[in-house]
C-alpha positions as CSV (number, residue, x, y, z in Angstrom):
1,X,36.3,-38.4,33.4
2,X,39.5,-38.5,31.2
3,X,39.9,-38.8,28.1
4,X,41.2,-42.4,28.0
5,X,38.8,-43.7,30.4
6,X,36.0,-46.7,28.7
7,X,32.5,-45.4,28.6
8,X,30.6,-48.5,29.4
9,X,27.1,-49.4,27.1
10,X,24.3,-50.5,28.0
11,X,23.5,-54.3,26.6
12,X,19.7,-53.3,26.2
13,X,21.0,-51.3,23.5
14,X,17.9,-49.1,24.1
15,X,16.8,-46.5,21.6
16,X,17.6,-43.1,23.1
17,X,20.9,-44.6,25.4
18,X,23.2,-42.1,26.0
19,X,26.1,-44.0,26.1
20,X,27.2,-42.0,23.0
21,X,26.6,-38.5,24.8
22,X,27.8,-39.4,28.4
23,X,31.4,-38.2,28.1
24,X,29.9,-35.0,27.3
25,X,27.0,-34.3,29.7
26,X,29.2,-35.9,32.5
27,X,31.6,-32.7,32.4
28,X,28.7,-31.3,33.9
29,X,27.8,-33.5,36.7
30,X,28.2,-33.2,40.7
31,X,31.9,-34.6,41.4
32,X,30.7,-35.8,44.6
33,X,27.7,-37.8,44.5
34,X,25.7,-39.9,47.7
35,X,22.7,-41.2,45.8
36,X,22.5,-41.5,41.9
37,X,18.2,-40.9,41.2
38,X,17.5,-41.7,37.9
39,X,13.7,-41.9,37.1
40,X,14.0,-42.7,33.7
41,X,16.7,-45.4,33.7
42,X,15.9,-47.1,30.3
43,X,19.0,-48.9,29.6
44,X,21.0,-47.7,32.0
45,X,23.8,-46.6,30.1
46,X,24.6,-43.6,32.5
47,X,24.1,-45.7,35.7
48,X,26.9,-47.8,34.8
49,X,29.4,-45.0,34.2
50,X,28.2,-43.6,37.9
51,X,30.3,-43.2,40.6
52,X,27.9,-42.9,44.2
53,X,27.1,-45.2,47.1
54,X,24.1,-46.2,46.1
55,X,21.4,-46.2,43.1
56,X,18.0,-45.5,43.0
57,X,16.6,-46.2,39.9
58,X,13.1,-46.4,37.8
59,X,11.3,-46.8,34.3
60,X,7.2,-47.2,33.5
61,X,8.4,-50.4,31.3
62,X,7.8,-53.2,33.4
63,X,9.5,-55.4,30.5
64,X,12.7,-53.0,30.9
65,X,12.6,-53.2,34.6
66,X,12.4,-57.0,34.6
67,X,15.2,-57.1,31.9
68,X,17.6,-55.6,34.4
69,X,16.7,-57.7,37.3
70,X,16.9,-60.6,35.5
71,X,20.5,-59.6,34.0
72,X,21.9,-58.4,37.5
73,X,20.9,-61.9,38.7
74,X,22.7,-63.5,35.9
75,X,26.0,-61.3,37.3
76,X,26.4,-64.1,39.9
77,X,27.0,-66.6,37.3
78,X,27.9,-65.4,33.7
79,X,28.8,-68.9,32.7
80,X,25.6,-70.1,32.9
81,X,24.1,-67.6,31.2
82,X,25.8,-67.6,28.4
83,X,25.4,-71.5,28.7
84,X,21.1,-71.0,28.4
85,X,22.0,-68.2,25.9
86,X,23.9,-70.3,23.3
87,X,21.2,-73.3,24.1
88,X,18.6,-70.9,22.7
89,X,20.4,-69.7,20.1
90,X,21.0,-73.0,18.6
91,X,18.0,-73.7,19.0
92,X,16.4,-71.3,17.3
93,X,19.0,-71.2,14.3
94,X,20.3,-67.7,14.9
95,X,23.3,-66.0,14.3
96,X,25.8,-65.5,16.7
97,X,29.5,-64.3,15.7
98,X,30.3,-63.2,19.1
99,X,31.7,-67.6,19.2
100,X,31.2,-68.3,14.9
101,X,29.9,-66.5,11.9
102,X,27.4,-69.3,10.5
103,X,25.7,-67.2,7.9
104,X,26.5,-68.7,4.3
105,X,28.9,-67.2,2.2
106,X,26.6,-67.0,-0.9
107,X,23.7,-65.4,1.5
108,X,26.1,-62.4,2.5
109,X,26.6,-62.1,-0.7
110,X,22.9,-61.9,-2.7
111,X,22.0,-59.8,0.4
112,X,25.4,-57.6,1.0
113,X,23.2,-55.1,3.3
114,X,20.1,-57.2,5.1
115,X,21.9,-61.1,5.3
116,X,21.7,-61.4,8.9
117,X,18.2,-60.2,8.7
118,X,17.6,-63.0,5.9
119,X,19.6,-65.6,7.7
120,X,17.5,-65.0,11.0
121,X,14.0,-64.4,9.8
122,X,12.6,-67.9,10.5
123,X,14.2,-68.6,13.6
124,X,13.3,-64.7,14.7
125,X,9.7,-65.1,14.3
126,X,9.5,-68.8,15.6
127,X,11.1,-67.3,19.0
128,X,8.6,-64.6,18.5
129,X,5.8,-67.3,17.8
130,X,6.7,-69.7,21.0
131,X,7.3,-66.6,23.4
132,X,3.9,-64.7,22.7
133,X,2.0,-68.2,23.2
134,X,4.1,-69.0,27.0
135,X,1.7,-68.1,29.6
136,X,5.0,-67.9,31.6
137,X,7.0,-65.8,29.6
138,X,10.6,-66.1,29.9
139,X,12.7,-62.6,30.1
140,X,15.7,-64.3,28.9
141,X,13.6,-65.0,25.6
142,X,12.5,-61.6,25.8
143,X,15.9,-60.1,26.1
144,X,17.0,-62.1,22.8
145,X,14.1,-61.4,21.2
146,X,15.5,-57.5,21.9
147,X,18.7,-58.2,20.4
148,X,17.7,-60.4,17.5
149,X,14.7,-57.5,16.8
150,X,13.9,-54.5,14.7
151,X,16.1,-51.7,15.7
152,X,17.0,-53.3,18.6
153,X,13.5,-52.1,20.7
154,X,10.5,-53.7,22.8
155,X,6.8,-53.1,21.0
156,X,3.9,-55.0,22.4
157,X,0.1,-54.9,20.6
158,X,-2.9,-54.5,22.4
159,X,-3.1,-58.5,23.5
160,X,0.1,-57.9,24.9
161,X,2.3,-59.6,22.6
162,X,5.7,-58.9,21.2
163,X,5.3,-57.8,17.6
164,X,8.4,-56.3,16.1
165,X,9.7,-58.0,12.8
166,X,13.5,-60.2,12.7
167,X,16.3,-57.0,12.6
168,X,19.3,-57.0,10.3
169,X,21.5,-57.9,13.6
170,X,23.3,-60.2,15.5
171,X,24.2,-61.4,18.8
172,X,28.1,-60.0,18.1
173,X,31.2,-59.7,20.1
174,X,29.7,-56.2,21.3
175,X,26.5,-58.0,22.9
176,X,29.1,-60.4,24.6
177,X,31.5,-57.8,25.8
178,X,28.6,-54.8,27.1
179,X,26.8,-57.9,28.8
180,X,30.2,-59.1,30.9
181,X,31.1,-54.9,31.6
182,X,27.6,-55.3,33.0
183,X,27.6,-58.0,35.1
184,X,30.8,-56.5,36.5
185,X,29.7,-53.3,37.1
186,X,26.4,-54.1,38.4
187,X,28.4,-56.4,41.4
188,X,29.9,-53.5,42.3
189,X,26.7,-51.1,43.3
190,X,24.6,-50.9,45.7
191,X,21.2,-50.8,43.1
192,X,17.6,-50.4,43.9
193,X,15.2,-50.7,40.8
194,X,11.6,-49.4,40.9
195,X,8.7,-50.1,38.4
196,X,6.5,-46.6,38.5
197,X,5.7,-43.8,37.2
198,X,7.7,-41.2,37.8
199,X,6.3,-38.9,40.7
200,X,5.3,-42.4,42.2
201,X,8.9,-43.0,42.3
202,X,10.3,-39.9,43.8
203,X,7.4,-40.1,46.7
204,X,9.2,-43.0,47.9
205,X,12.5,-41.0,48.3
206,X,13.6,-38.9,51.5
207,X,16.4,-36.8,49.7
208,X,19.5,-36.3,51.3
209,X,22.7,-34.2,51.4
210,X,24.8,-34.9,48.3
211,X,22.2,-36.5,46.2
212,X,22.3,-36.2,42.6
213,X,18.9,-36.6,40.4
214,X,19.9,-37.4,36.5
215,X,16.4,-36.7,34.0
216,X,16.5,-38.0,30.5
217,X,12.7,-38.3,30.0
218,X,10.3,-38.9,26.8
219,X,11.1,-35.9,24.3
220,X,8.3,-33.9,23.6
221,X,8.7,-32.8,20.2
222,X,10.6,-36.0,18.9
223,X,9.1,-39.5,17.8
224,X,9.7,-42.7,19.1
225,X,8.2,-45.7,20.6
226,X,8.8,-44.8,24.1
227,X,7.7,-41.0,23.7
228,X,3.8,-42.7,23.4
229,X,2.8,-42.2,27.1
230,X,4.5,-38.3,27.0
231,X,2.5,-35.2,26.6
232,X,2.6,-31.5,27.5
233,X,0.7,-32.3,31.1
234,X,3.4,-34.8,32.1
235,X,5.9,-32.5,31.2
236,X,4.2,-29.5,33.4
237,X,4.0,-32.4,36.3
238,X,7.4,-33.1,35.9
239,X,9.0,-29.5,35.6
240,X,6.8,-28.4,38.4
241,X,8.2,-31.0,40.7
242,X,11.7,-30.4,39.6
243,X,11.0,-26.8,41.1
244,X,10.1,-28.8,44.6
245,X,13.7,-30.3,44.0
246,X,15.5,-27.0,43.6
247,X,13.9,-25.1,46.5
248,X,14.9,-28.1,48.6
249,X,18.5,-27.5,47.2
250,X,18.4,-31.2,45.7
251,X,21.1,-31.1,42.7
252,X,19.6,-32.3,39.0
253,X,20.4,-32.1,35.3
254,X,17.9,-32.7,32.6
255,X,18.5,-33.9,29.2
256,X,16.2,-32.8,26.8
257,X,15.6,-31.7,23.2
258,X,14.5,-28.6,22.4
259,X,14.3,-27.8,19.1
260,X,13.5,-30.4,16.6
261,X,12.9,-30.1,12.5
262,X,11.0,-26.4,12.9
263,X,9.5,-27.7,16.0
264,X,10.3,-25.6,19.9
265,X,9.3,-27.3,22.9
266,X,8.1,-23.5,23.9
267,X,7.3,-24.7,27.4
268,X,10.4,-26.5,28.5
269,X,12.6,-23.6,27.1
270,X,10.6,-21.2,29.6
271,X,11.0,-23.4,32.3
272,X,14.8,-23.8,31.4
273,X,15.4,-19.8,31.6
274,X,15.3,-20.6,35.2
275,X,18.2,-22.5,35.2
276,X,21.5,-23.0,33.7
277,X,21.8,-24.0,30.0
278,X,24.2,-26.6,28.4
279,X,24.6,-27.1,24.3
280,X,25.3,-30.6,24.0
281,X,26.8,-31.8,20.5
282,X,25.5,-34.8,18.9
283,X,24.0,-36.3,15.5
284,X,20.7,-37.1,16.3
285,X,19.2,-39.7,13.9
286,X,15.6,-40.6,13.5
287,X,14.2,-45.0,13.7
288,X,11.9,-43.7,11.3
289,X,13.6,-41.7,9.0
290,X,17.1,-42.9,9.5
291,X,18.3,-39.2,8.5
292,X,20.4,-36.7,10.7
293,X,18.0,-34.1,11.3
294,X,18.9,-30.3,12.4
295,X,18.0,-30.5,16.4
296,X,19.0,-29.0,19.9
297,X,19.9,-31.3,22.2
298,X,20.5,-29.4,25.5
299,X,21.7,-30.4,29.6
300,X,19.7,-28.0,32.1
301,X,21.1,-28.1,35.7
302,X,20.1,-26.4,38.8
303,X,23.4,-25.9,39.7
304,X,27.2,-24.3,38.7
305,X,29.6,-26.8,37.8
306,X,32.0,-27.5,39.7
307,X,34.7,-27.4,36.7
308,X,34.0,-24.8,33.7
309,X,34.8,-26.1,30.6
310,X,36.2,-23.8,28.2
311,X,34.4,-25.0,25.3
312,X,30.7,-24.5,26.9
313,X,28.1,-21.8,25.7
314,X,24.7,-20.8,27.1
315,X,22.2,-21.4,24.5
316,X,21.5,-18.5,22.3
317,X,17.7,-19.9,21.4
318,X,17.3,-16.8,19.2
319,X,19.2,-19.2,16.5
320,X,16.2,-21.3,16.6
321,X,13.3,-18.5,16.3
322,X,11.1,-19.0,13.1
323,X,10.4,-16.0,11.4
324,X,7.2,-15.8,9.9
């Protein structure tokens, strides 16, 4: 990828997107790719900067699977759904700069930090309110209710229902421009979407010649939302299987963190011994704590790159050690 070419974002916005990162873990992809296998699509922010014939692609969230659907169907007709868009919006009372900034003057103001969050509130949580009571729930609802939200994320109690407090966002120029680059881009590839769990997903696959398997799963030692359902025996059932892959010479990279505030994910860095060992930069910053904290973020692959780059290093995870 050169240097003056757009990386394209994701319009879930998801928490953990690597739209940021993709310039720099792309150096170390395949060049020549059949199919794109990503079992942990999330977003999708490195499916749409993907160049292969075809896409297979997967996430556990049903609500994130049916997000995507729903959006590459609006790609046929963007009009309209930015028509049924702006008819919610209204009304609903929410912001939405990407057309006019109709937050008062003297509320920006008395709130300098937290107005859109002020301004929206109400409107937020009567959305909220009339989408948790539909017993047909509307995605397009949902999918606002995702960008008007806390931190931009999908959280669901027990009974099922949406329960994130109003975020201090908008539905800005960015939302309008990430939603058109996806409807564009999404036209253009041939894209299969599955709703399992992850070995459930790659049973359904008969791998051939020139595929390319992408992993950004959960994060063991990190902590967010989506990291719930991840423990240390889904992490031995997925490095296991990605030792099927490699014996059947099926080319994958795997995004991962390994070192977090004091914390080693000891079993992954065994596993990753294996296997060749990227440093990738990046300020990680916490939901929780909203503070950089000092982390590894690191790209294993099975496989040489095809182009070195002179500013890669093996990881020296001696840095890391704790001495007691």
């Amino acid at each position: 990828m050169t240097k003056n070419k757009k990386t394209y974002r994701s319009p879930l916005f998801y928490v953990g997107d690597k739209y940021k990162l993709y310039p720099k873990i792309n150096k170390y992809f395949p060049k020549t790719i059949n199919r794109f296998i990503e079992p942990f699509t999330g977003g999708g922010s490195v499916f749409l900067n993907m160049n292969a014939n075809e896409y297979l692609l997967n996430d556990i969230d049903t609500n994130v699977i049916n997000i995507h659907q729903y959006l590459i169907e609006q790609s046929e007709n963007p009009q309209a759904f930015f028509d049924n868009v702006f008819e919610i919006i209204q009304e609903y009372n929410l912001s939405h700069s990407y057309i006019k900034d109709i937050v008062p003057q003297e509320l920006k103001e008395k709130w300098k930090k937290t107005y859109y969050a002020k301004f929206n509130k109400q409107g937020f949580n009567q959305l909220k309110s009339d989408y948790n009571s539909n017993n047909e729930k509307s995605v397009l609802h949902l999918y606002l209710l995702l960008i008007y939200g806390f931190n931009r994320m999908l959280r669901f109690n027990s009974k099922g229902e949406y329960n994130l407090p109003v975020g201090n966002v908008d539905f800005n120029k960015n939302t309008e421009i990430a939603l058109n680059d996806y409807f564009h881009l999404t036209r253009q590839k041939n894209i299969h979407f599955h709703n399992l769990d992850f070995l459930d997903f790659f049973k359904q696959i008969e791998f051939q010649e020139d595929d390319f398997v992408y992993l950004d799963p959960p994060y063991l030692i990190t902590f967010s939302e989506y990291n719930k359902l991840w423990n240390e025996e889904t992490e031995k059932r997925l490095l296991d299987f990605l030792e099927l892959l490699d014996a059947q010479n099926v080319k994958f990279a795997v995004s991962n963190v390994s070192h977090y505030k004091g914390k080693i994910n000891h079993q992954f860095y065994e596993w990753s011994k294996q296997h060749n060992s990227f440093d990738i930069k990046s300020n990680y910053i916490s939901y929780h704590d909203n503070s950089n904290k000092e982390f590894k973020e690191v790209l294993i692959t099975n496989y040489e790159p095809e182009i070195v780059i002179p500013t890669q290093k093996t990881i020296n995870f001696k840095e890391f050690e704790t001495v007691e």
